[in-house]
C-alpha atoms as one frame of an Amber mdcrd trajectory, in Angstrom:
protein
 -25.646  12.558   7.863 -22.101  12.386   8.391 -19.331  12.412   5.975 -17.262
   9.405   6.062 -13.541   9.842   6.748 -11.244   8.492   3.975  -9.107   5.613
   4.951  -5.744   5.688   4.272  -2.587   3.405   4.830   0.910   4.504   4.614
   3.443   1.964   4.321   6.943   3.567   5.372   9.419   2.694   7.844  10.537
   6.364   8.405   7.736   8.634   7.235   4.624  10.313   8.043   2.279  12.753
   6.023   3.730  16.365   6.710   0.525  17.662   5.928  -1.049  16.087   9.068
  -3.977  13.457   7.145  -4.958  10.720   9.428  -3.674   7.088   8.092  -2.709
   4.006   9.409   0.821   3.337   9.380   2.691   0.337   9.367   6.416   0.503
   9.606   7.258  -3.481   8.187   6.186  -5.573   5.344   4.415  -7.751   7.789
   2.447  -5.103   9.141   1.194  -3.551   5.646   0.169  -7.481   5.419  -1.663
  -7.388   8.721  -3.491  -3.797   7.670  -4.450  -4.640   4.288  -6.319  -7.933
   5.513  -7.871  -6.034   8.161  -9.148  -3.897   5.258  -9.915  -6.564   3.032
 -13.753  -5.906   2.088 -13.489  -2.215   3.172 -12.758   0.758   0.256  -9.375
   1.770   1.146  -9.058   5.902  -0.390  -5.362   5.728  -0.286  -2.499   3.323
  -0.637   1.009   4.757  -0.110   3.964   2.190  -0.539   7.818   2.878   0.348
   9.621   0.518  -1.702  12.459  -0.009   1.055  11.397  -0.549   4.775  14.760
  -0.661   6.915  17.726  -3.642   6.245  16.478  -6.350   4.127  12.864  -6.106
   4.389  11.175  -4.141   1.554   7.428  -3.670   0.736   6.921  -6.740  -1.925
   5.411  -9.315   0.807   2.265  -6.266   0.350   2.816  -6.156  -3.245   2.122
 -10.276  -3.549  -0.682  -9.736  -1.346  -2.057  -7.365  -3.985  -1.395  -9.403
  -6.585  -2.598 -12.710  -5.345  -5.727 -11.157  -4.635  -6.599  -9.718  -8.078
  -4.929 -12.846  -9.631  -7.608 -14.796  -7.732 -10.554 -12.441  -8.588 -11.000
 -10.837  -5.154  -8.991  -7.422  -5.351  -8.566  -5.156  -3.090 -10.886  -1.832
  -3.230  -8.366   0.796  -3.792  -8.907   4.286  -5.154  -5.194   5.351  -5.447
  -2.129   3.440  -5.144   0.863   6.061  -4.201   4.231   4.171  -4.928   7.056
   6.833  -3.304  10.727   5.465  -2.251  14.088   7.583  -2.387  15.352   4.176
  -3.942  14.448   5.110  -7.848  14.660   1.553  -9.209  13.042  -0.124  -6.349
  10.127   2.446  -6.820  10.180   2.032 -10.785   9.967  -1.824 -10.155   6.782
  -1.083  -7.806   4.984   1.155  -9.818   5.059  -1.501 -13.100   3.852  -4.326
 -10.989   1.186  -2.928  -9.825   0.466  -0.954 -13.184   0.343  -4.433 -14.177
  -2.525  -5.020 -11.188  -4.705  -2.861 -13.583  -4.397  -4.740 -16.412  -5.493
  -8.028 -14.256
């Protein structure tokens, strides 16, 4: 039998994994949207969020999406949420909403 193949999404407008991993990447808000809902249903292993995606947009369109979804009793199966950003308060901001996912 074969092993499955963790699925992970990076959301980053700039980055990729150094280390080489295989994820989906999407480089807006709207395309984290579009992955997660293709996801919906499926475990996802690993979600990495960059709070700031290039000018104005940012990643809380996916952070509603999260929310909305455990607010309405169908969350998302995620193993590891991965909040990283070089903007500090945009990443604090990140981590305690969706901190506050748990608690849902």
């Amino acid at each position: 039998m074969t092993e499955r193949k963790p699925t992970i999404v990076l959301v980053d407008d700039l980055r990729s994994f150094v280390d080489g991993r295989p994820a989906e990447v999407a480089r807006t808000s709207s395309a984290g949207v579009e992955l997660l809902e293709r996801h919906r249903g499926h475990r996802l292993d690993e979600l990495w969020l960059d709070h700031d995606l290039g000018g104005d947009d940012t990643i809380w369109p996916v952070v509603e999406v999260l929310e909305r979804a455990a607010f309405e009793g169908r969350p998302f199966d995620i193993g590891v949420v991965v909040v990283h950003s070089a903007n500090a308060a945009g990443a604090a901001r990140t981590k305690h909403r969706r901190e506050s996912l748990s608690a849902a």
